[in-house]
Backbone bond lengths (Angstrom), bond angles and torsions (degrees), N, CA, C in turn:
res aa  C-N    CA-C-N  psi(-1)  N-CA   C-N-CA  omega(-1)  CA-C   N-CA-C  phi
1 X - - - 1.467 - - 1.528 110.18 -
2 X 1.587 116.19 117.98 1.325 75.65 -177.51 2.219 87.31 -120.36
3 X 1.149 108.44 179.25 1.220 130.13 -174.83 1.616 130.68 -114.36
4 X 1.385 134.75 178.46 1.454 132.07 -178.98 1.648 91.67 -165.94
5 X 1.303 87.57 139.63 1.619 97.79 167.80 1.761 100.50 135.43
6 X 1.100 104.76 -176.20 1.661 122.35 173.56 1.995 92.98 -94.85
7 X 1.013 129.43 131.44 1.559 150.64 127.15 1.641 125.76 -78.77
8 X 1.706 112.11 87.70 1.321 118.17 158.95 1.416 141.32 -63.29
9 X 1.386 108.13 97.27 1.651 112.32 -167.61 1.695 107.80 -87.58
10 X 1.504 128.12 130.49 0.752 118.08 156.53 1.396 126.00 -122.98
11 X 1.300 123.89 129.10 1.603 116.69 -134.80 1.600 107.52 -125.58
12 X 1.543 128.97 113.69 1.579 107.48 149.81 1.353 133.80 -73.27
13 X 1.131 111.85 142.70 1.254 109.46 -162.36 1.555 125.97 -46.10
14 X 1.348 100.33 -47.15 0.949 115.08 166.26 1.627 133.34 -33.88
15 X 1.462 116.08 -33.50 1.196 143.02 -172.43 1.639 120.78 -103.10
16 X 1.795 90.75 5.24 1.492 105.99 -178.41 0.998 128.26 -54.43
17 X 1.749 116.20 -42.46 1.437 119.49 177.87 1.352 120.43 -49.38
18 X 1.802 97.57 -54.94 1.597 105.81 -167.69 1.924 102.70 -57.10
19 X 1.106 145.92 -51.35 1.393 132.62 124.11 1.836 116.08 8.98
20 X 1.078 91.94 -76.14 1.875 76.03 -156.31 1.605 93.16 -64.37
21 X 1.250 125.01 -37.88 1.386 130.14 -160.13 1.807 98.28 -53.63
22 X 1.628 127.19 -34.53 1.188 115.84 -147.11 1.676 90.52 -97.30
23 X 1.479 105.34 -19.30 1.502 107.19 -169.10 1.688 101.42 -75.45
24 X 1.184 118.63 -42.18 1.311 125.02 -164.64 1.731 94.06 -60.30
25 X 1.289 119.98 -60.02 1.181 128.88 -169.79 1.568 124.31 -47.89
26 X 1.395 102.74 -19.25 2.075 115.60 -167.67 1.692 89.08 -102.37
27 X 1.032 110.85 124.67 1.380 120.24 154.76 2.006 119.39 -92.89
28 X 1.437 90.38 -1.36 1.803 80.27 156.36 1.095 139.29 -82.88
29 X 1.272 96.91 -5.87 1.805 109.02 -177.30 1.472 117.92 -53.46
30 X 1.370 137.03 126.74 1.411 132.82 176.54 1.653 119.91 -102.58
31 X 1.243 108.08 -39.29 1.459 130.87 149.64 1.073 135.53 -111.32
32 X 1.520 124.04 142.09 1.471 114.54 161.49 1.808 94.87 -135.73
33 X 1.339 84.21 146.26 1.763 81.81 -176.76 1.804 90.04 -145.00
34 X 1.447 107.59 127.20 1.233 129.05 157.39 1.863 147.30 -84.47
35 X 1.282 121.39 96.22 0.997 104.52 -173.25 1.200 132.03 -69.64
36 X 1.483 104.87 151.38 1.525 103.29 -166.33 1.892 121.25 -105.55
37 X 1.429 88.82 103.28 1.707 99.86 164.23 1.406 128.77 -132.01
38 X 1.203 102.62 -170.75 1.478 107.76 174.97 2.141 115.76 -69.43
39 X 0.972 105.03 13.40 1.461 119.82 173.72 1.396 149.43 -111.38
40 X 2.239 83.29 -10.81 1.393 112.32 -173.44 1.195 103.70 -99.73
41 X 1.505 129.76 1.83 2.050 127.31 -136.30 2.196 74.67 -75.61
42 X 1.254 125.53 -59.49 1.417 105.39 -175.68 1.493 141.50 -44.95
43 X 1.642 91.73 -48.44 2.061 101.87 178.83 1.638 100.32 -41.49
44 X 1.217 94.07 -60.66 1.928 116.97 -170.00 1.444 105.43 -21.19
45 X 1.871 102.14 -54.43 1.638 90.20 171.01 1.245 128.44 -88.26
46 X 1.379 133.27 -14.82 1.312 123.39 156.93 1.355 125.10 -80.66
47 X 1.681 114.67 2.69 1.532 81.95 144.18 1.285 133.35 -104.12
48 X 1.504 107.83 13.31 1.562 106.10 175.23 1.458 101.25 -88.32
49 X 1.250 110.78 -2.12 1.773 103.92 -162.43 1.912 106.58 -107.22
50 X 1.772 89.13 -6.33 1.530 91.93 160.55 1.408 117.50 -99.22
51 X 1.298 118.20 -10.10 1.273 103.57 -149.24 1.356 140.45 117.29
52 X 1.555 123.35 -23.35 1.183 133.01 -134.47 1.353 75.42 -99.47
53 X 1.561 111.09 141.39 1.745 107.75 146.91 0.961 116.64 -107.99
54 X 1.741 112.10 135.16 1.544 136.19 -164.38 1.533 99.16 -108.43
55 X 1.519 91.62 -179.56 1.630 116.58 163.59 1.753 104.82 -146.19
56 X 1.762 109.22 103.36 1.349 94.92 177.06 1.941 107.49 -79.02
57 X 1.260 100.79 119.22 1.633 95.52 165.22 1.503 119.12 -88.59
58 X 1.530 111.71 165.53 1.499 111.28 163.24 1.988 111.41 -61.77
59 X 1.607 105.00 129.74 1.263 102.04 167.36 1.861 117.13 -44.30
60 X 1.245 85.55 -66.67 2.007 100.19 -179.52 1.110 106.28 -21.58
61 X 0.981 118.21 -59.95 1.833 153.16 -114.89 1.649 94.63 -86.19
62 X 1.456 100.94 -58.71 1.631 122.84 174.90 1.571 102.04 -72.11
63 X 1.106 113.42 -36.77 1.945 100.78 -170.15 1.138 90.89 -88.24
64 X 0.890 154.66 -13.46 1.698 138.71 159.24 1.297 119.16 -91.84
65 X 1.314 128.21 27.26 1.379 142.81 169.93 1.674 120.64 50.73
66 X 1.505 99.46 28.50 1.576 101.11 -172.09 1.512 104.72 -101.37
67 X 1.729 97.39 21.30 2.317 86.70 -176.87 1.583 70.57 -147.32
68 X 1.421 97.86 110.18 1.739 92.11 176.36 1.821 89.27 -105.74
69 X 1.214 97.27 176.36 1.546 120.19 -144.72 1.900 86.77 -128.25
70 X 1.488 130.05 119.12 1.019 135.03 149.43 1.759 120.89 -29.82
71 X 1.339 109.25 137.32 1.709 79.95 164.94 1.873 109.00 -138.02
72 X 1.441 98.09 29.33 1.247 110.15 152.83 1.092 121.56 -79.03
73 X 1.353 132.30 136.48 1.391 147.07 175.82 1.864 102.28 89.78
74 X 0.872 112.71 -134.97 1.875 126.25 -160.88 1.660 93.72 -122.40
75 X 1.010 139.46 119.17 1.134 141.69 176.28 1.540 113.36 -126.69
76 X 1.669 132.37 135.42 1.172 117.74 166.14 1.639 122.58 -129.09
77 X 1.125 119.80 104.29 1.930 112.97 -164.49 2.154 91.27 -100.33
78 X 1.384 93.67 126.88 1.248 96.90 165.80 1.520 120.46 -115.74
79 X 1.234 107.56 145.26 1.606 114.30 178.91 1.525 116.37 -123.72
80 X 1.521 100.95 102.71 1.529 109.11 179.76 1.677 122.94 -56.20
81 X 1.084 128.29 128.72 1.328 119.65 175.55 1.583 116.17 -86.67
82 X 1.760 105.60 175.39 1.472 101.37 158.95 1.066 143.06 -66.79
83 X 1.456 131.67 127.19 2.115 102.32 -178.84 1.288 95.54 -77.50
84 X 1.412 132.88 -10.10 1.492 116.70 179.15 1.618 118.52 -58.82
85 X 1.273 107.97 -38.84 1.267 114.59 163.66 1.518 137.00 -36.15
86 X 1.482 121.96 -25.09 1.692 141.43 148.00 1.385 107.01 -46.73
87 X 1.759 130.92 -30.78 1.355 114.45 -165.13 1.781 110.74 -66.26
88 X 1.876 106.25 -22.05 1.571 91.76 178.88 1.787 94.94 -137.58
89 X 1.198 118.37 122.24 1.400 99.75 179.68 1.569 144.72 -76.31
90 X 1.958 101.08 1.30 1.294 111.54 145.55 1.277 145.16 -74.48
91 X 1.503 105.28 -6.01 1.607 127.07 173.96 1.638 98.34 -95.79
92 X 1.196 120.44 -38.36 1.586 112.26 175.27 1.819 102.89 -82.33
93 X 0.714 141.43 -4.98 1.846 140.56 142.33 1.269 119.37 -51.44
94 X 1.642 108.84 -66.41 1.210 113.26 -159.11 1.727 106.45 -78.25
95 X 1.649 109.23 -21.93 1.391 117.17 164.28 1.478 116.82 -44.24
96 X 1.320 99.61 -63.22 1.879 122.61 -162.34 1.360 93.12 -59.94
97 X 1.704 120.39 -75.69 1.620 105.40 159.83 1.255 153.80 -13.80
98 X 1.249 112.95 -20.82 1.380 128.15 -177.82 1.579 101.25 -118.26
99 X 1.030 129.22 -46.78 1.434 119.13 160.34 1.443 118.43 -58.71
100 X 1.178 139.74 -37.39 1.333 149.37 173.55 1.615 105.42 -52.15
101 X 1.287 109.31 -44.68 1.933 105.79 -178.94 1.710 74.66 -85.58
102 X 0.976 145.41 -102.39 1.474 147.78 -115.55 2.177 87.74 -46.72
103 X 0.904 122.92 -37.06 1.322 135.18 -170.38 2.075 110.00 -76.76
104 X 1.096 99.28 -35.03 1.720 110.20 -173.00 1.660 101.32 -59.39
105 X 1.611 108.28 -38.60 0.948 112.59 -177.22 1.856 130.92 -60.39
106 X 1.417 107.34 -22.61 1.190 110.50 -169.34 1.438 93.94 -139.26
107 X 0.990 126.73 60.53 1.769 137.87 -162.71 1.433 103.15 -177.28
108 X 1.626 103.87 140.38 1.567 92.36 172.14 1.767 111.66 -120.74
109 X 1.916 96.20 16.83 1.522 91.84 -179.73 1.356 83.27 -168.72
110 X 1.545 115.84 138.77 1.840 109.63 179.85 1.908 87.95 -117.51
111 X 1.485 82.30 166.61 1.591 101.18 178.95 1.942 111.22 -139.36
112 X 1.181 132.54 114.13 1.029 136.87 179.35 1.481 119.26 -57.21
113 X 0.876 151.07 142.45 1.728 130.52 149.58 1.625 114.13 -122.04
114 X 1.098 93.76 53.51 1.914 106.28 -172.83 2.085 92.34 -127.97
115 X 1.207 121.88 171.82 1.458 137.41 154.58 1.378 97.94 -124.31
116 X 1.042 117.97 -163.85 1.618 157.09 -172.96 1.451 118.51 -32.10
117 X 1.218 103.30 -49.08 1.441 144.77 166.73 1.832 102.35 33.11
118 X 1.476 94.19 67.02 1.711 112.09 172.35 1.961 100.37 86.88
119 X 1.155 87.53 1.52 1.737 89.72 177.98 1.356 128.64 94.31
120 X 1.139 103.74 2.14 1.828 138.22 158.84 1.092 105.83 -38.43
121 X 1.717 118.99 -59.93 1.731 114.06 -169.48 1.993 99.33 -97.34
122 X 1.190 110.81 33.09 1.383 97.94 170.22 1.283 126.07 -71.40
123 X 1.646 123.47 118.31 1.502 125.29 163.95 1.755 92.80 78.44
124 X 1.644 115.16 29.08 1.409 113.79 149.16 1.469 120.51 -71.89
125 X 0.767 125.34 -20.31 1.595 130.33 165.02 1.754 108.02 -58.58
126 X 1.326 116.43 -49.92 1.896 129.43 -164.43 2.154 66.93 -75.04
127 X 0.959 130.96 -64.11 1.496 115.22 -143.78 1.531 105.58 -76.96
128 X 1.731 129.42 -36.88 1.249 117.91 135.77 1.516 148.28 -24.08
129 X 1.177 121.66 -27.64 1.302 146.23 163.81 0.974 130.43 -51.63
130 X 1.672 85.38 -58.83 2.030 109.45 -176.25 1.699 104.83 -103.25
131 X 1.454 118.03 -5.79 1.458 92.88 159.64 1.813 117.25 -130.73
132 X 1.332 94.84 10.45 1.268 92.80 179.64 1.546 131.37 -103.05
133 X 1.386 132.47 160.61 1.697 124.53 -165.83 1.450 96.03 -103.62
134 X 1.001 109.61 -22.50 1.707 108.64 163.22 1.398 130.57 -119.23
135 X 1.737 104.32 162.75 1.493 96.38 177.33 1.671 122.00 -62.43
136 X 0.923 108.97 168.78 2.087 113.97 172.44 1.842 101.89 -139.58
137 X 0.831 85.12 149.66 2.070 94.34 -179.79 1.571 91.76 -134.18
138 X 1.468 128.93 154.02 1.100 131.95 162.05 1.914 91.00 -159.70
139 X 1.475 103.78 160.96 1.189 136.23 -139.49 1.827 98.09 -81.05
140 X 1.741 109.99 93.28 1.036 123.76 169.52 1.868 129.42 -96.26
141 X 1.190 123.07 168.48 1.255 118.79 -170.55 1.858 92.17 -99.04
142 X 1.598 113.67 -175.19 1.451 109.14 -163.24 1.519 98.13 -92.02
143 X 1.192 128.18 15.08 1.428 112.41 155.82 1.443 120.36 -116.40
144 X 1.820 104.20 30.41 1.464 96.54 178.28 1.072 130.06 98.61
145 X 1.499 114.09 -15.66 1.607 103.45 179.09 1.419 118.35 -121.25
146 X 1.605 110.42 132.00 1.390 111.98 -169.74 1.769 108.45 -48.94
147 X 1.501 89.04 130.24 1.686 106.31 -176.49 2.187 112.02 -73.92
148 X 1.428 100.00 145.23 1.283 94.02 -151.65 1.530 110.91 -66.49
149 X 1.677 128.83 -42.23 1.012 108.50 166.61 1.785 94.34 -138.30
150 X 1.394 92.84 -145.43 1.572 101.97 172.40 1.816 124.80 -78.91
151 X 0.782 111.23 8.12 1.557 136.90 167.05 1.348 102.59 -75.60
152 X 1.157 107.84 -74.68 2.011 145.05 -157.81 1.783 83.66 -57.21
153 X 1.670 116.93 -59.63 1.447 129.88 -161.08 1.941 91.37 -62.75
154 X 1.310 125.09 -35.90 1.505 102.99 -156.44 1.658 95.21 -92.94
155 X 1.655 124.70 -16.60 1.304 101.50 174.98 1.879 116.50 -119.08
156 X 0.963 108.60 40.51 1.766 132.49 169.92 1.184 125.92 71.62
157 X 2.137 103.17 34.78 1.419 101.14 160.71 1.577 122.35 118.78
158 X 1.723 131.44 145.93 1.184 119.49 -153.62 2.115 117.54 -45.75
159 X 1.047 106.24 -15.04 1.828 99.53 -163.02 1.682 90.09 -86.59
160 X 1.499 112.41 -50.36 2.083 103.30 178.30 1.436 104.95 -45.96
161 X 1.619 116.29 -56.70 1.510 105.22 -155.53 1.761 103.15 -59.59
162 X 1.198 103.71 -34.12 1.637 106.26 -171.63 1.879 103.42 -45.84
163 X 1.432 88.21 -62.76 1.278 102.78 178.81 1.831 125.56 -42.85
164 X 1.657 109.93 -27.58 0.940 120.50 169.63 1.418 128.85 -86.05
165 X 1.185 124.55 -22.57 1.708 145.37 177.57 1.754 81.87 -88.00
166 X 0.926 148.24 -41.25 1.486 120.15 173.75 1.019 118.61 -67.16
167 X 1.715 119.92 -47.43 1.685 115.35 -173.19 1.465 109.99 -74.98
168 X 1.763 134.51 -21.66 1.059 139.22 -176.74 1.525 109.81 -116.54
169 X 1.052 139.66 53.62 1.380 133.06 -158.75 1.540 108.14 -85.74
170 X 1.369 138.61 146.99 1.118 152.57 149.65 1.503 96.60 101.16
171 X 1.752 128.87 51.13 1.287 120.61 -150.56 1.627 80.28 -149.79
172 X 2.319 107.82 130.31 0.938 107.42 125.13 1.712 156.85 -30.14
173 X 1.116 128.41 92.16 1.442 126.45 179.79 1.055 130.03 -97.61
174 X 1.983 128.75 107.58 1.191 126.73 -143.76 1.513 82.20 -124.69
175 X 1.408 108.66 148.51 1.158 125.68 -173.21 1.700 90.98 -126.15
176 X 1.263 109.86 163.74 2.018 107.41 -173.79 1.834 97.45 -54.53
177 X 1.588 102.98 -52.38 1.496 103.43 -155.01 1.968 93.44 -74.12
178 X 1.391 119.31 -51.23 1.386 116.93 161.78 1.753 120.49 -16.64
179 X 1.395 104.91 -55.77 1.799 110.79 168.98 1.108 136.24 -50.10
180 X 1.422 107.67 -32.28 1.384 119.02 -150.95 1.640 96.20 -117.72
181 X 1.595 121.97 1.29 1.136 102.41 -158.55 1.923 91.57 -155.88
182 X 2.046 92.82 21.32 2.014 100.77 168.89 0.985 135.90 -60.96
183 X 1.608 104.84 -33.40 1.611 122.85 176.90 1.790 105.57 -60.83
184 X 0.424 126.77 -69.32 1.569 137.58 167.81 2.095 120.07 -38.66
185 X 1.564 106.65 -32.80 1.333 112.56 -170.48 1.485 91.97 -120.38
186 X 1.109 124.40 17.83 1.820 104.63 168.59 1.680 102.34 -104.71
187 X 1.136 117.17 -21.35 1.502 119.99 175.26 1.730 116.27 -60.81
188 X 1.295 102.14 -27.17 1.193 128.77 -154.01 1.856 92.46 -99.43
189 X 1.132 143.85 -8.27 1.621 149.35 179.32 1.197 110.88 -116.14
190 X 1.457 99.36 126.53 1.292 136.10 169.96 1.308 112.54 -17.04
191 X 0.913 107.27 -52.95 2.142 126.52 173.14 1.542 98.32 -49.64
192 X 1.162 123.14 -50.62 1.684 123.83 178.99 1.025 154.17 -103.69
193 X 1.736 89.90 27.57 1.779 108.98 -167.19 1.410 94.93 -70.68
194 X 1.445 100.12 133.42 1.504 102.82 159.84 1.502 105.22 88.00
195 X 1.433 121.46 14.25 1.253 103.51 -155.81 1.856 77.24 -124.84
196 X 1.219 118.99 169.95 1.435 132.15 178.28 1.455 114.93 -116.02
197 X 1.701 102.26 81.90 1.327 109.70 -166.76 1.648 131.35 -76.58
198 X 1.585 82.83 6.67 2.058 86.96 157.55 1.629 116.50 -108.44
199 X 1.076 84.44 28.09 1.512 89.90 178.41 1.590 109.58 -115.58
200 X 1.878 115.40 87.04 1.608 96.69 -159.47 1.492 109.42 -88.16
201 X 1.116 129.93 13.84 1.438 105.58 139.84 1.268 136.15 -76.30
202 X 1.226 130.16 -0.59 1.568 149.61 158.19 1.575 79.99 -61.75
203 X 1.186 107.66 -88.63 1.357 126.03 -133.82 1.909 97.97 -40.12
204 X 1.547 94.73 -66.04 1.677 107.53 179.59 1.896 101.98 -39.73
205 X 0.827 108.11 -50.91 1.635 108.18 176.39 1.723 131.59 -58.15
206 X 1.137 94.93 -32.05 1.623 112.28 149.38 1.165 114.68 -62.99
207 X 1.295 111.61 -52.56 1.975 114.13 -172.90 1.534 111.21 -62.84
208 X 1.296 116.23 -54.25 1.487 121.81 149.85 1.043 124.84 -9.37
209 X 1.510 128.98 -78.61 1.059 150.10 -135.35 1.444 102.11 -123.17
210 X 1.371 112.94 31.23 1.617 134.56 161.93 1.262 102.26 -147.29
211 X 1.218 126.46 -10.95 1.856 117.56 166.78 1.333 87.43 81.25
212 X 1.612 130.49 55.04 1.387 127.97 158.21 1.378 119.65 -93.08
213 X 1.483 146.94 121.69 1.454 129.06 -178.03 1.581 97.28 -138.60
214 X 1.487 126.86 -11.81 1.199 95.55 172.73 1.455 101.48 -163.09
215 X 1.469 121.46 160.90 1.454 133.29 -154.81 1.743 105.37 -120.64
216 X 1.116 98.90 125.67 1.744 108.56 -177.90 1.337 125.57 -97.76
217 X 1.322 120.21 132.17 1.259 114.14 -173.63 1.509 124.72 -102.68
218 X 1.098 120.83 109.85 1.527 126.02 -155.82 1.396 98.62 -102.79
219 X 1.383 117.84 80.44 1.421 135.57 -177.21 1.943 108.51 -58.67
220 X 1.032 130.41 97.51 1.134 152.02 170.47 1.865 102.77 -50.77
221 X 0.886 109.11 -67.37 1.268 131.17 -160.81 1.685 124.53 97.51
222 X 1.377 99.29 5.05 1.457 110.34 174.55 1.600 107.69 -96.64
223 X 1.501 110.35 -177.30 1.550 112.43 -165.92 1.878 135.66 59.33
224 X 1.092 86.59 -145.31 2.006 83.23 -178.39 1.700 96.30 -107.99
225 X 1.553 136.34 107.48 1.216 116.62 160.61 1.479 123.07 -44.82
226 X 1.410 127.34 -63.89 1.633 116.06 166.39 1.018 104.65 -24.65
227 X 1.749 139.03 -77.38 1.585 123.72 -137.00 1.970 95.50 -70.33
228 X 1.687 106.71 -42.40 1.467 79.35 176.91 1.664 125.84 -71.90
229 X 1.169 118.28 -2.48 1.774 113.13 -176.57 1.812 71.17 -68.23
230 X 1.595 105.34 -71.90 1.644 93.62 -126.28 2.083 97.43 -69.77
231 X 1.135 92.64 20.79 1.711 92.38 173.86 1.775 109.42 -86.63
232 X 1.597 91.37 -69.12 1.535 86.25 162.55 1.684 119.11 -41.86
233 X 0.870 132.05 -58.41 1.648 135.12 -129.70 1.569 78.87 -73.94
234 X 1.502 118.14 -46.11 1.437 134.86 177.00 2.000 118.58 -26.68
235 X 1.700 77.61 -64.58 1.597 88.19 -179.54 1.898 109.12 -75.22
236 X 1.137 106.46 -41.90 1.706 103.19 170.53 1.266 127.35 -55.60
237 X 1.442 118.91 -32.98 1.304 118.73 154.12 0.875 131.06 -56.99
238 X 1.445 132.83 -53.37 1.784 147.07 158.36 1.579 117.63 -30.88
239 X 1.370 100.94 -36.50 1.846 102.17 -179.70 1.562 117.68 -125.20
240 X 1.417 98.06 14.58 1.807 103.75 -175.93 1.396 112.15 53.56
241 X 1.527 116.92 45.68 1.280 123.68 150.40 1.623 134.31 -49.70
242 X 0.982 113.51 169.22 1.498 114.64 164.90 1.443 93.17 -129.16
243 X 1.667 102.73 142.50 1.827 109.20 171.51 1.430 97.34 -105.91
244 X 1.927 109.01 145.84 0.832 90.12 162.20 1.320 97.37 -145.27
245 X 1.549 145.21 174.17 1.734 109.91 -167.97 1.956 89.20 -134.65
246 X 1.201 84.68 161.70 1.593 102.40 -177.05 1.627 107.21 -72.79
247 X 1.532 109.99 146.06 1.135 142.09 -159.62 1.684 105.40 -70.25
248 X 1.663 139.26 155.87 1.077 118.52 174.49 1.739 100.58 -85.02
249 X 1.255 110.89 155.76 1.250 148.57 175.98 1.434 118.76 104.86
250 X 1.212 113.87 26.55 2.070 106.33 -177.53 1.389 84.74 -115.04
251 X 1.296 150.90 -43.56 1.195 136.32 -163.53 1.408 138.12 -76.54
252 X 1.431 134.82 75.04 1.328 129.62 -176.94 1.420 122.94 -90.02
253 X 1.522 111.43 -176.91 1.213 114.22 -177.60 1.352 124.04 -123.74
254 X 1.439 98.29 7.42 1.706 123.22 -158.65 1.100 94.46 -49.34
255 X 1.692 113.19 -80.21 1.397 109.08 169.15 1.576 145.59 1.96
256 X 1.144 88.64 -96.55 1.878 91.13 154.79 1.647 125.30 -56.77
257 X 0.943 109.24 7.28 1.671 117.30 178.09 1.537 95.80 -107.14
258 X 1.046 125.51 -40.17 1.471 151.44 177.28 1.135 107.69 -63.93
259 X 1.569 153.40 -116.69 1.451 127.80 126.20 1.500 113.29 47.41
260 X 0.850 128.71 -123.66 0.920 137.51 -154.32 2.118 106.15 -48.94
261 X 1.436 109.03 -64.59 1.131 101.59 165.63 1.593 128.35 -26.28
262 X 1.614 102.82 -45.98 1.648 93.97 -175.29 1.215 111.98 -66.69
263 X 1.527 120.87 -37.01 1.082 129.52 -177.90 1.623 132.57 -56.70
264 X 1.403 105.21 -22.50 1.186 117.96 168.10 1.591 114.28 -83.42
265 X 1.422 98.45 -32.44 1.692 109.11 178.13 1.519 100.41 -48.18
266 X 1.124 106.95 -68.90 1.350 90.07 -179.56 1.588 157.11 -17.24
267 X 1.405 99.72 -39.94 1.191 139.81 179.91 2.000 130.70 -102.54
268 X 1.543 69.74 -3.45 2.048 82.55 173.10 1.400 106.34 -67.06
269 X 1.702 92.84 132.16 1.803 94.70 148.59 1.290 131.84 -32.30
């Protein structure tokens, strides 16, 4: 299939891989241009470490419409978000919202790479609809419904993960980009409001006192395996974890194959 137009990515970090994984894979791509902030310092290296050739632009530069973007051929500009934005999920709404119009404008099709994420992005699609000039796709399971977070996205959506918090209950779940990027997203969970998460006797005392003892590694097959071993092994050491990693058959990619496909649909000849 191939496509024309600008494709607006807006990406948590967290959800980066499934991202680079779909870009690496399309050979229609003609551009990709990355904006540059304090949110991108990771993509930056996986896409030199895939391969991909970019163009980092100035963020500003692009939101003030002074670096316009071709929209002949297949084009893709991504804009990394905050993970700080997880600490409330009406501030990560009203965020995405406001980037989503600032983005409609110089895009001729946006693509999410977030789910649910505590229920923040609920029925962003019904509010896309009614205020947006273009379509948006963000990262659903195969019956349609946006998957709850990045957990939900690596094994195909709210009914597996359910299924998985029963057979594994009271269990860290590290995903490659999840590992490498905890220090930053445990401040940000419900489990740690209020809590002073460089402080690991806090922290271990929280884990305690939720019946936490060990952290799972839900090997994707995306990212750097080293950085996630020695990410996990990192955090298990710090709280006297036990690792233990998920079984083969929970992990797909549909999703992000899914995703991304529609998103290009959009934009076909």
């Amino acid at each position: 299939m191939t496509a024309e137009g600008v494709l607006g990515v807006l990406a948590c970090p967290i959800l980066e891989d499934e991202l680079i994984y779909s870009i690496s894979k399309d050979k229609d791509i003609s551009n990709v241009y990355l904006l540059d902030n304090a949110h991108a310092k990771s993509i930056k290296v996986k896409l030199v470490r895939n391969g991909i050739r970019h163009t980092i632009i100035n963020e500003s530069t692009f939101l003030d419409g002074k670096c316009p973007i071709s929209k002949k051929d297949y084009t893709i500009v991504i804009w990394m978000m905050d993970l700080g934005l997880h600490e409330e999920p009406i501030d990560l709404r009203t965020a995405l919202e406001k980037h989503m119009k600032i983005m409609e404008e110089r895009a001729d099709a946006l693509v999410l790479y977030y789910g649910l994420c505590g229920n923040g992005m609920k029925n962003i699609d019904v509010w896309s609809a009614d205020n947006l000039k273009i379509p948006m796709a963000i990262i659903r399971d195969k019956d349609g419904n946006i998957v709850d977070d990045c957990i939900a996205a690596a094994i195909g959506g709210t009914k597996r993960y359910l299924e998985l918090l029963k057979k594994y209950p009271g269990i860290m779940y590290f995903t490659p980009a999840f590992a490498t990027n905890y220090d930053d997203l445990l401040g940000r969970m419900e489990l740690f409001k209020g809590v002073d998460t460089g402080d690991d006797s806090m922290l271990k005392m929280v884990f305690e006192m939720a019946d936490y003892h060990e952290v799972m590694k839900i090997d994707t097959g995306l990212g750097d395996k080293d950085e996630f071993d020695a990410a996990t092994k990192k955090f298990a050491d710090r709280l006297n974890f036990d690792i233990i990693e998920l079984e083969e058959g929970w992990v797909t990619l549909e999703p992000a194959d899914r995703v991304y496909a529609e998103a290009k649909g959009f934009l076909k000849k």
